[in-house]
N, C-alpha and C positions, 0 to 999 in steps of 0.2 A: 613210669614214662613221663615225660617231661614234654612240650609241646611251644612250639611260637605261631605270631599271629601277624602277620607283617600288615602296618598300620602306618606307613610313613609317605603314603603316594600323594601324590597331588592333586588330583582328580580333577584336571584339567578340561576332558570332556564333560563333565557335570557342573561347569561353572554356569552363573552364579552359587549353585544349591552349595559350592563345595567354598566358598567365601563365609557360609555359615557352621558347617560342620565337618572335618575331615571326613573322606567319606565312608571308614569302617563305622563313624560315630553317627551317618545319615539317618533317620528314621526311616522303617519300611512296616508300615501298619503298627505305629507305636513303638517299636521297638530300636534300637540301635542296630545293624545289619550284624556288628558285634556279637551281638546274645545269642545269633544260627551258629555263628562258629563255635563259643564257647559252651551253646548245647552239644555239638557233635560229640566234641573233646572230652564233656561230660561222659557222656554214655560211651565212651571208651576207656574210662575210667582216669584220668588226668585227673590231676587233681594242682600240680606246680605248671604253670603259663607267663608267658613274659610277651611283650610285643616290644617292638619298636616306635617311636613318633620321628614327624619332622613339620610337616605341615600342621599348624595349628594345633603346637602340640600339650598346651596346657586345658583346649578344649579335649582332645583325644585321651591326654593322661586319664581326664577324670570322670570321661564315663568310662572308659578299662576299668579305675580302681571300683565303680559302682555297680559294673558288668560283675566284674572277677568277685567283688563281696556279695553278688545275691545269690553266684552259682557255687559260693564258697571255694574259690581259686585262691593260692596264692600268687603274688602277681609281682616284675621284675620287667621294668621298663628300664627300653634303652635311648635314648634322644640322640637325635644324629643333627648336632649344630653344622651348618655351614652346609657346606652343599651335599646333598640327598648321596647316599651310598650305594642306589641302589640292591636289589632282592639278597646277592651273593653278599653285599656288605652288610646290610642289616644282620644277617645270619651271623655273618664272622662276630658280628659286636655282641654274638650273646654266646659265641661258643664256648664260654667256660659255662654259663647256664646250660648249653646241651649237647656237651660232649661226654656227659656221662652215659652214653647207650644210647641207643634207636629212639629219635624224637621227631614229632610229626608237625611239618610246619605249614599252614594255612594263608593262603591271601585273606586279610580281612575285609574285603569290600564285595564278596561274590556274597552268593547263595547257594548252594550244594545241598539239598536233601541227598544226604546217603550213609550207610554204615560204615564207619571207617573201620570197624573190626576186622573185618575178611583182611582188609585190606592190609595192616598191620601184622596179622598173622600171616601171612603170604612172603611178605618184606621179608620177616626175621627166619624163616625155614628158607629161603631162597639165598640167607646169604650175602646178596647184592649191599653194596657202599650206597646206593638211597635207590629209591622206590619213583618212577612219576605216574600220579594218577589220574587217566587218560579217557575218553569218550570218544565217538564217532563223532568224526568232525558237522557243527550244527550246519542245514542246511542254509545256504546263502550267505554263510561268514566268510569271511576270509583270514581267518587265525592263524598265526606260523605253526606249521605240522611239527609233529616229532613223529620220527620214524624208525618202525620196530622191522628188526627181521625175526627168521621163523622161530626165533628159540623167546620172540618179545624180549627182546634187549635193547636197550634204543642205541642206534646208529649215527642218527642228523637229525639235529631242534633247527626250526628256521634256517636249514640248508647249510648247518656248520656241524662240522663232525665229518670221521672217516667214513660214512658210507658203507656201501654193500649190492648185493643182488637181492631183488623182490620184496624191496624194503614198501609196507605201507604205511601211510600217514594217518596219524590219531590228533584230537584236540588236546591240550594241555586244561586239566581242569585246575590249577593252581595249589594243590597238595603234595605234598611230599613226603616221603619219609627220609631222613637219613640216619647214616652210621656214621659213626663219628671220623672215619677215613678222608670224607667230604674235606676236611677241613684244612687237610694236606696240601690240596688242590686250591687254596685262596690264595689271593695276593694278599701280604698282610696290613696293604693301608688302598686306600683310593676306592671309588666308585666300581662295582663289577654285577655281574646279572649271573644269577647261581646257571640259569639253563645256558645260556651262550658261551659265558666264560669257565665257568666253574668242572659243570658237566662234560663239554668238550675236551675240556682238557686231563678228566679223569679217563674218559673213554680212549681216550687217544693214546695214554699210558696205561690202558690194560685192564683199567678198572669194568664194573658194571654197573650200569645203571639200570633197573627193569622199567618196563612200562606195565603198571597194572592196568587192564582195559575191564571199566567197569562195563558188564551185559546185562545189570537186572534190569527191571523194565521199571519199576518203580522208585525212579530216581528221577533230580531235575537239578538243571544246575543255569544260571545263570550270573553274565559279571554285573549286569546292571548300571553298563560303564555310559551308555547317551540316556538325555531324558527319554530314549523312545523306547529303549531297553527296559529301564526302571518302570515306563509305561507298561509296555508287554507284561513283565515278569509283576505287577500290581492287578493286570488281569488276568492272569493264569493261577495268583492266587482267591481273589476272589471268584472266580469261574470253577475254584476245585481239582485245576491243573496240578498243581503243587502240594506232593504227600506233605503235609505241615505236620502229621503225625510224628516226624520221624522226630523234630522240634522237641518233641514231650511240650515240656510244663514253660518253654520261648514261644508254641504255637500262638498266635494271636487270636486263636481261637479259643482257649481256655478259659475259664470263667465267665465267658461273654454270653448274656442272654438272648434267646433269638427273638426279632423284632420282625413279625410277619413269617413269610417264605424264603425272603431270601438276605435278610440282615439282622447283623450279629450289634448288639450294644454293650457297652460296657453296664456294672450296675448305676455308675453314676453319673452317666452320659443321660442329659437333659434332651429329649427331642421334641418336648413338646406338639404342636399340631402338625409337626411336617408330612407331606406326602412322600413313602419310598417306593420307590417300583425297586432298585438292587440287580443285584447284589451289590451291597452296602456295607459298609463297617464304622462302627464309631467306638472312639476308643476314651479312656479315662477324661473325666470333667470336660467332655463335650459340651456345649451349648447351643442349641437352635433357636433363632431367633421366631416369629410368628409367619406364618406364610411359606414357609423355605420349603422349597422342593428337591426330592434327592432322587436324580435318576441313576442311571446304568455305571455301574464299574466306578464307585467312588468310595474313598476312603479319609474319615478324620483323623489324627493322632489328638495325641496327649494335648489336652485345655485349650481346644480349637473352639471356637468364638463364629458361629454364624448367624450374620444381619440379618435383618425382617425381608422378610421375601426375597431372597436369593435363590438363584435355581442355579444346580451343580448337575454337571453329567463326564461322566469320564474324567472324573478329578481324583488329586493323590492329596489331602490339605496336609501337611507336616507340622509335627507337633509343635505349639503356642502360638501359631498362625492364627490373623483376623480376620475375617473375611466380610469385604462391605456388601448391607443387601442392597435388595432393589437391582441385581444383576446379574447377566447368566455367565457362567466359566464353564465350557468347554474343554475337555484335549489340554488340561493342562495341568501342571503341580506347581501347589502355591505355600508357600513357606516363610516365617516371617522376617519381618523389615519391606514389608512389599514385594519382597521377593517370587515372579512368577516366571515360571518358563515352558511353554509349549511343548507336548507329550510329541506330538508329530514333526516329521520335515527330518530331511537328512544328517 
């Protein structure tokens, strides 16, 4: 099985952070948000992956190529010059890459703890031209529904579609699976979005689409699309909300020694005399300067650099960031070139 990673968006609500790194290539405790998807894919046994770029896309190519060489992928990028093709056209740019059979395609900028096995095995005994896989919709969002009737077929994605009787609405978690049928249904040039145009218009002609609706309990999924999201889903991993297990050997927890009760260090994360109350994370060639205080819900990446007496509390530092001491950061994620922006506010 074969698989893509759609890596071509803009990440227009994460701006500035997304002026520095497209945002499948963002760091979330060290890592690229990249390495959760191409953990999943792992342990479903993928092994050939391809994504898509547009934005920034000579930064994006090259942690793919360094993502895909650590987890041992091979890898098949597609660049989309000129203007963005949106979800349905990225896909079409790689259909001779996956229209050899049932291939499973990923948003790269979420986080999903979940087994896509069931999930795949369900796809292919069902039948169905692709697969959406769905969640109860989160409390307090307002995401466009897909809606399933009684046999979970989907009917209507954000109110377009033939409809039905006692149709309910589920979240779209950003996974798919398809069958290479899909592909019939493209337009064969221009911008198109797989759920609105693509899927409508198979259902409309007869096809099926299912909705898988995941029930386990032990799953968590996040887009991480405002800094207030990326805030949340940075304390829900630090707090232990978040099966990181599922990760394997992408957990950020891996190798990391525990520092106290409640923070994890890398081995060669320097902290010197700092005070942590935590939960805490410091990741690869940290540095603390003398004085620094590390309170609640804060996390270093990769060769983060903090001043003499800096006190941090509810911070996200991303990897190669400086941080001046002598001053407190609050509620916020600092990243470098100066780069800061408020965890809080709508």
């Amino acid at each position: 099985m074969r698989a893509m990673v759609l890596c071509a968006g803009l990440g227009t609500r994460l701006r500035p952070l997304t002026t520095l790194w497209p945002k499948p290539a963002m760091p979330l405790f060290g890592r690229p948000l990249l390495r959760y998807a191409l953990s999943s894919l792992s342990q479903l046994g993928v092994r050939e992956v391809a994504i898509n770029t547009h934005h920034l896309p000579e930064v994006m190519e090259a942690v793919a190529r360094a993502e895909a060489s650590r987890a041992g992928f091979s890898l098949e990028v597609s660049h989309e010059a000129g203007a963005i093709q949106g979800t349905g056209g990225g896909i079409r740019g790689l259909s001779s890459f996956l229209s050899g059979g049932s291939s499973v395609v990923l948003n790269g900028d979420v986080l999903f703890a979940v087994d896509l096995r069931p999930i795949v095995e369900a796809h292919e005994a069902s039948k169905a031209d692709a697969t959406m896989v769905l969640l109860p919709m989160p409390e307090g969002e307002t995401y466009n529904a897909v809606e399933l009737d009684a046999h979970r077929h989907v009917r209507r994605i954000a109110g377009q579609g033939p409809g039905g009787e006692k149709l309910s609405g589920w979240h779209f978690t950003g996974v798919h699976v398809l069958s290479p049928r899909v592909f019939d249904f493209m337009a064969p040039e221009g911008p198109i979005d797989i759920n609105r145009d693509v899927y409508v218009k198979l259902i409309e002609a007869g096809g099926v689409v299912r909705g898988h609706v995941v029930t386990e309990t032990d799953v968590y999924w996040s887009d991480l699309g405002t800094p207030q999201r990326y805030a949340a889903t940075h304390r829900d991993v630090l707090f232990g909300q978040v099966p990181m297990v599922r990760f394997a050997d992408a957990s950020p927890f891996v190798g990391m020694l525990r520092h106290g009760l409640s923070a994890w260090a890398h081995p060669s994360a320097r902290l010197g005399d700092a005070r942590v109350t935590g939960p805490a994370w410091f990741g690869e060639r940290v540095v603390l300067g003398q004085g620094v205080r590390i309170g609640a819900a804060v996390s270093l990446g990769a060769g983060v650099r903090v001043g003499d007496g800096a006190h941090l509390n509810r911070c996200a530092v991303l990897d190669g960031a400086e941080v001046e001491g002598g001053r407190l950061y609050e509620d916020v994620i600092l990243a470098p070139r100066g780069v800061r922006v408020p965890m809080t506010g709508a």
